[in-house]
N, C-alpha and C positions, 0 to 999 in steps of 0.2 A: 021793784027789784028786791028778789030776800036780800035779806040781813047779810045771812053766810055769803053771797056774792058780792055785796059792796066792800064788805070787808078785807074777800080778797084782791077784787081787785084796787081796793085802797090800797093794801099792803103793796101788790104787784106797782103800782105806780111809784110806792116810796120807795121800789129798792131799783127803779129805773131811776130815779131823780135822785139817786144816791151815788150811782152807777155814773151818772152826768156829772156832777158834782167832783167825783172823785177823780175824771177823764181833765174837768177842766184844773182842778187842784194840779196832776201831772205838768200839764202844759203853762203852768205858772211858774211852777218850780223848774222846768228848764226853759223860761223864760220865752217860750214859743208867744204869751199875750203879747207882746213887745210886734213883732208882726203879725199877729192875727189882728190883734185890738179888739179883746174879749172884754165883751162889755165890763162898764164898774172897775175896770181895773187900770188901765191907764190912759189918758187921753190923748198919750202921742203917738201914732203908729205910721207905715208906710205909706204909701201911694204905688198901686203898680205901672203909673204914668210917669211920663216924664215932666217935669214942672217948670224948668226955665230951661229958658235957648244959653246956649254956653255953656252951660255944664258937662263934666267929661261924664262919657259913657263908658265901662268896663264890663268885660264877661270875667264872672269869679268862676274857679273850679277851671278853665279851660288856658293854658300856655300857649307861647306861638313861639318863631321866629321873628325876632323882630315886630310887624306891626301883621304878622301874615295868619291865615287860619287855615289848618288841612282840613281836605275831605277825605274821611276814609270810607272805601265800600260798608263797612260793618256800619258806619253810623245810621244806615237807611234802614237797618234790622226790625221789621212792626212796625215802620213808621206810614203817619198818614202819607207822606209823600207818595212812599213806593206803591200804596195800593193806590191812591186818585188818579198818580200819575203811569203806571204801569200796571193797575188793576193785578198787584200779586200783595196778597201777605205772607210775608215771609221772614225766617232770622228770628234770633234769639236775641233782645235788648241784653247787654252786660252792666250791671254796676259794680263800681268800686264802694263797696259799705264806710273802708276807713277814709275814703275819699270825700262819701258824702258825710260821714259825723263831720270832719274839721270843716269842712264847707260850711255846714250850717251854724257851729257853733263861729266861724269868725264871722258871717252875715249877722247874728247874731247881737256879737257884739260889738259891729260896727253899728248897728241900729243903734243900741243902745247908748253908744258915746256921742249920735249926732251927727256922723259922716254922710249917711246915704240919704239921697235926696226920693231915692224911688229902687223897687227891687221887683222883678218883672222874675218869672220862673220860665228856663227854655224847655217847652215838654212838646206838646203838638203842632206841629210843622216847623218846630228846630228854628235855629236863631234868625234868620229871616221873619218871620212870622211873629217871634217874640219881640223883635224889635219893632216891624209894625204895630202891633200891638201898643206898645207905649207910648207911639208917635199919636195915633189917632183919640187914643185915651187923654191923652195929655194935650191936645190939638198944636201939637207940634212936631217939626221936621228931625230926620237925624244926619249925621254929614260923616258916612262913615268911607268913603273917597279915598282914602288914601290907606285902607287895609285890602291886603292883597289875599288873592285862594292858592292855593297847592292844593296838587292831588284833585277829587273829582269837587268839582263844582256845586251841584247837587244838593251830596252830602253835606256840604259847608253850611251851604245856605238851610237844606231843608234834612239834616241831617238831627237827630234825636238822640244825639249822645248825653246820657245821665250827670248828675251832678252839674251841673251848671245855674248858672243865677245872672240877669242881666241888673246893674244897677248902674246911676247915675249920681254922680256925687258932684259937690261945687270943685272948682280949680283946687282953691286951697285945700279941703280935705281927701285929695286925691293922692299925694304922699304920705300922708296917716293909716290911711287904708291900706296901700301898697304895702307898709311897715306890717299892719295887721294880718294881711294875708301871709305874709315871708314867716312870720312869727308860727303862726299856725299852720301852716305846712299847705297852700292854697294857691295854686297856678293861678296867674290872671295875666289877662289881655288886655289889652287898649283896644276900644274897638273904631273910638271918634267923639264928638260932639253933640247936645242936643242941639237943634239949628231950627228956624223959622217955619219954612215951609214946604219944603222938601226933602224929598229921601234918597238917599244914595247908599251903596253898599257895594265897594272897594268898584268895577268897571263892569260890574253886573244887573247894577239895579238903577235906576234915575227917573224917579217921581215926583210930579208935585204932591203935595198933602193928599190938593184935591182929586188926581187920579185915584191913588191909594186908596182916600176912603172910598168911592167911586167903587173900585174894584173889591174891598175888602166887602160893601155891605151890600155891592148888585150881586155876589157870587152866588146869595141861595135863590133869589126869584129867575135869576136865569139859569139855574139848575133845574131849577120846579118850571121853567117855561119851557125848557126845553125836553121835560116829561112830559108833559098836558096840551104842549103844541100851542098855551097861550103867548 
């Protein structure tokens, strides 16, 4: 290779690994390593699983009634739901920006005092989905049985409303949090407990582990069996 070519692209490499450098320098300074856990910098970070049975489970960013969660039409806007389940993409997703600054900065800094035991993000197939998610990650059950739906069901469960964060914290730091979010300007929900071996979500949902994962990890080869006819 000439000369003039190694050169530049030495150059070109140093001002991409300058470019790195200075991306990860940002997310230090607003303290995003604290949940990413970017290397070399701190050795305590999250789990997006859940880690012990008994710990309360919260959705941050989302308020209810009581122990209750709406479904509204708009939350299914571009969601996977609407097109698997009704083969339409459609809808404009809405976010609240000043909704999600405070959101992230009290997840944030509840990481960093030690409250959350685990922080799960609700994005593709909406809180149903997110909360599977955690259970199987974690190889444990959730026991969310005693939260109620209003409005469409669907929605509730497989709806994709912005700003939200599923975490799980111990008993005792589940008042400290509550304190943190009020502070910060940050709706939150009770959604249940983590629990053993089963899943439940308010009189909609009722699984063992083992169906769940069953169903979570058969969904693509019986998708691809049922293209291929094997």
């Amino acid at each position: 290779m000439p000369k003039s070519r190694a050169k530049k692209k030495t150059k070109l490499a140093t001002a991409e690994m300058s470019t790195a450098e200075a991306a990860v320098a940002t997310l230090i300074a607003h303290g995003l390593d604290t949940i990413y856990a970017l290397p070399g910098v701190h050795n305590d970070h999250l789990f997006d699983a859940f880690q012990r049975a008994g710990d309360s489970v919260l959705l941050l960013g989302a308020g209810g009634s009581g122990a209750s969660i709406g479904g509204e039409a708009d939350a299914l806007a571009g969601s996977e739901y609407l097109e698997l389940a009704h083969d339409r993409v459609a809808g404009r997703p809405r976010i609240d920006l000043e909704l999600e600054r405070r959101l992230q900065q009290v997840c944030l800094q509840a990481a960093r005092a030690g409250l959350l035991a685990s922080a799960h993000d609700c994005a593709e197939g909406g809180l149903a989905v997110a909360l599977a998610e955690c259970c199987l990650l974690g190889d444990l059950g959730f026991d969310g049985a005693a939260l109620s739906v209003s409005g469409r069901r669907d929605a509730a469960l497989f709806g994709e409303v912005q700003s939200r964060i599923v975490v799980s914290v111990r008993p005792e730091a589940e008042v400290p949090l509550l304190a943190l979010a009020k502070a910060g300007g940050v709706p939150v929900l009770r959604l249940g407990r983590v629990a053993a071996d089963r899943f439940t979500l308010a009189d909609l949902i009722d699984l063992s582990l083992a169906d769940l994962r069953e169903r979570y990890e058969g969904a693509l080869p019986a998708a691809l069996g049922a293209v291929t006819g094997v």
